[in-house]
C-alpha positions in Angstrom: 195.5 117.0 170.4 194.1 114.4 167.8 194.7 116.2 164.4 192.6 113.7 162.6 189.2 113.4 161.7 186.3 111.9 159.0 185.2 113.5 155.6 182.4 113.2 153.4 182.2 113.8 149.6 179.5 115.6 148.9 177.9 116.7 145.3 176.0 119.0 145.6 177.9 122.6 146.2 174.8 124.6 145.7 173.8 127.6 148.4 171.0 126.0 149.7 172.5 122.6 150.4 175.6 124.4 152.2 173.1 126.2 154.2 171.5 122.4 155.2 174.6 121.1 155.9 175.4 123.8 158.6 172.1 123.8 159.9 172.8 119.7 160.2 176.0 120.8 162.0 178.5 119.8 159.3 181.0 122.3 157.6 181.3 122.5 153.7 185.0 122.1 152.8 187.1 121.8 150.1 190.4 119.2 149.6 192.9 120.0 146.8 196.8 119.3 146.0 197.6 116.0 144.4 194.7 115.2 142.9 191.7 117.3 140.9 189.9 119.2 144.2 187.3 117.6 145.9 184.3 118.7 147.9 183.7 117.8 151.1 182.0 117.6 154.6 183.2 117.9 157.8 182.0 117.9 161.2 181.7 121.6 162.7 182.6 120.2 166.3 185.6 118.6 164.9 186.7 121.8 163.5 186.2 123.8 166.1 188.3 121.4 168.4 191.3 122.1 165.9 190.7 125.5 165.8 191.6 125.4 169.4 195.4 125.6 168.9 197.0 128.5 167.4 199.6 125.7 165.5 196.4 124.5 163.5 197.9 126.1 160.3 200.9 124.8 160.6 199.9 121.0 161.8 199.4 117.8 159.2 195.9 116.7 159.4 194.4 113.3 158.8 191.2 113.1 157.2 189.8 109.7 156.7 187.9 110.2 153.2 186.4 107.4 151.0 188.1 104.6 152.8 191.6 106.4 152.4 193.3 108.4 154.7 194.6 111.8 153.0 197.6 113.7 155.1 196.8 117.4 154.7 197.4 120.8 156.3 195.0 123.7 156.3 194.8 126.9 154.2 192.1 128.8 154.5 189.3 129.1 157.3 185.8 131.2 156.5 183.9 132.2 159.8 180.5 134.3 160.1 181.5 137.9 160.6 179.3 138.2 163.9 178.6 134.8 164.8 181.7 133.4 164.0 181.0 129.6 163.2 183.4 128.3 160.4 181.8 128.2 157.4 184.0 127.0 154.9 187.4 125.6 155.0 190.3 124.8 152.4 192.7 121.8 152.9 195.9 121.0 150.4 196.7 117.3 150.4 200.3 116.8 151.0 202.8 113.9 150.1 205.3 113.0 152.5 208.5 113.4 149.9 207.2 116.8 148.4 207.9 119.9 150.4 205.4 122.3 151.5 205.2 125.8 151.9 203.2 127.5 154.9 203.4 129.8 157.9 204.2 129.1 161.3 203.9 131.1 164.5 206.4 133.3 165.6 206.8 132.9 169.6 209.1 135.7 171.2 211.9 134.4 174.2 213.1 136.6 176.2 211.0 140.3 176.1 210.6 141.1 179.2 214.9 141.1 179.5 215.4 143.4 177.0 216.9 146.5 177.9 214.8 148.3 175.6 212.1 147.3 178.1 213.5 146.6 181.1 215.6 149.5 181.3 214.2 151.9 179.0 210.2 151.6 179.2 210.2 150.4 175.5 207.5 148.0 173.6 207.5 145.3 171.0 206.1 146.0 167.5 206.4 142.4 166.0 206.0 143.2 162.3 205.4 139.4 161.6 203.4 137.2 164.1 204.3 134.0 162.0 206.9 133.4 159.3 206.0 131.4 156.1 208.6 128.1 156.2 209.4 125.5 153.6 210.1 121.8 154.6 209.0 118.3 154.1 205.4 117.7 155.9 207.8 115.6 158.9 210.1 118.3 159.6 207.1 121.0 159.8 207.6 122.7 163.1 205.2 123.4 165.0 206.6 127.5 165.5 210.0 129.0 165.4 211.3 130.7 168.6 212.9 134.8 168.1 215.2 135.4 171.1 214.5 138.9 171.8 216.1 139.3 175.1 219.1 141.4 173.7 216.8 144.0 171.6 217.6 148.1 172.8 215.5 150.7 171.6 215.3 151.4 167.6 217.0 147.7 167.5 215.6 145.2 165.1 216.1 141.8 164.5 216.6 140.5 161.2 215.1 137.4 159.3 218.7 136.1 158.7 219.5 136.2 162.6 216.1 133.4 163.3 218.0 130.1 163.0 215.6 127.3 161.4 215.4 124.2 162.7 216.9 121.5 161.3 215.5 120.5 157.6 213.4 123.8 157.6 214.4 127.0 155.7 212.2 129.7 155.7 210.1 130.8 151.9 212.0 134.5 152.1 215.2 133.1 151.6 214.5 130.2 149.2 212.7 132.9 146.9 216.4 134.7 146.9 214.8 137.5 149.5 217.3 140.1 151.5 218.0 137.9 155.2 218.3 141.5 156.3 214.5 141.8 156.4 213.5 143.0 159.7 210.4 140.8 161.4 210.8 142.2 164.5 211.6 145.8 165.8 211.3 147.8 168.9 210.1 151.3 169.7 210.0 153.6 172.8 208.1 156.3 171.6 204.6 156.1 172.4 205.9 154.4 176.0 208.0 157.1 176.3 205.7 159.9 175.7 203.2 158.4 178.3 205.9 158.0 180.7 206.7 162.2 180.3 203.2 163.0 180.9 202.8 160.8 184.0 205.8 162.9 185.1 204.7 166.2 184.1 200.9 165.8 185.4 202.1 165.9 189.7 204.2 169.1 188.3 201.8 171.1 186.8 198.9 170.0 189.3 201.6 171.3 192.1 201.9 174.4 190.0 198.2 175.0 189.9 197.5 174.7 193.7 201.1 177.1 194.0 198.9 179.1 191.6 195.8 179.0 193.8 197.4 179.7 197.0 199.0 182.9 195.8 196.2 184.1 194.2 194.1 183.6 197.6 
């Protein structure tokens, strides 16, 4: 995917202009970070295209603005609450020698291996579907793999136990956080529980028709 595309400034910021300008099929944005913030307008097709991937957050974007080109990553999406259309988005400008700080997704190896599930009809409770990283713009990943294939039931893995890749450490730890806090965890009681009433529903439909017969 193509994460570039052209910007606008634009001056006015008022209600009804916004309102034009999605009618017109542009998207009122903002672009902040190295400079003062600037307002701006993008085309709604070319964010929706982005908004395809679920690295969006976590990808630099071009945006060709003023006859400059202005690396950026995004921060903040506002959609329609029925209709969904993106109606405002945030961008920080970025500079390749300063470190940035934002969240990537978390993808999971390995579930359907672990004993807790293969073995012991357990589920996944991912507290944390992404992790916040901090790294210069070149070394921003696009998501960080948990290996989860070893988890049991009541097992948990810990922040400290997700290696990095190279040149990326993640905010938690910079900020002097406990590694030990859990991201991921795994639980077997609600499968459990569904499990002993699937059991328990031939045994007391069994008992009924035992009941039934006698009775007769």
């Amino acid at each position: 995917m193509d994460y570039k595309f052209e910007a606008s400034a634009r001056q006015d910021t008022g209600r009804n202009a916004m309102r034009a300008l999605r009618k017109s099929g542009m998207v009122p944005a903002v672009i902040y970070g190295l400079d003062k913030p600037k307002s701006i307008t993008c085309s709604a097709r070319s964010l929706t295209n982005l908004m395809q991937d679920e690295a969006v957050f976590s990808k630099v974007i071009t945006i060709s603005l003023e006859g400059k080109t202005r690396q950026a990553i995004l921060r903040d999406v506002q959609r329609h609450p029925l209709r969904r259309e993106i109606l405002h988005v945030d961008f920080q400008e970025i500079s390749e020698d300063q470190e940035i700080s934002t969240a990537v997704p978390l993808h999971f190896v390995g579930a359907e291996l672990a004993p807790g599930v293969k073995l012991n009809h357990g589920i996944f409770n991912a507290i944390e579907n992404q992790i916040a990283v901090h790294c210069l713009p070149k070394n921003l990943p696009e998501f960080i793999e948990a290996d989860v294939s070893h988890l049991q039931i009541g097992g948990s893995i810990h922040l400290g136990e997700i290696a990095p890749p190279s040149g990326v450490r993640f905010d938690e730890i910079v900020r002097g956080n406990d590694p030990a806090l859990a991201v991921i965890s795994e639980a077997a009681a609600a499968v459990e529980e569904e499990v002993k009433q699937e059991e328990a529903a031939p045994a007391e439909s069994e008992a009924a028709t035992n009941a039934d017969t006698t009775a007769t």
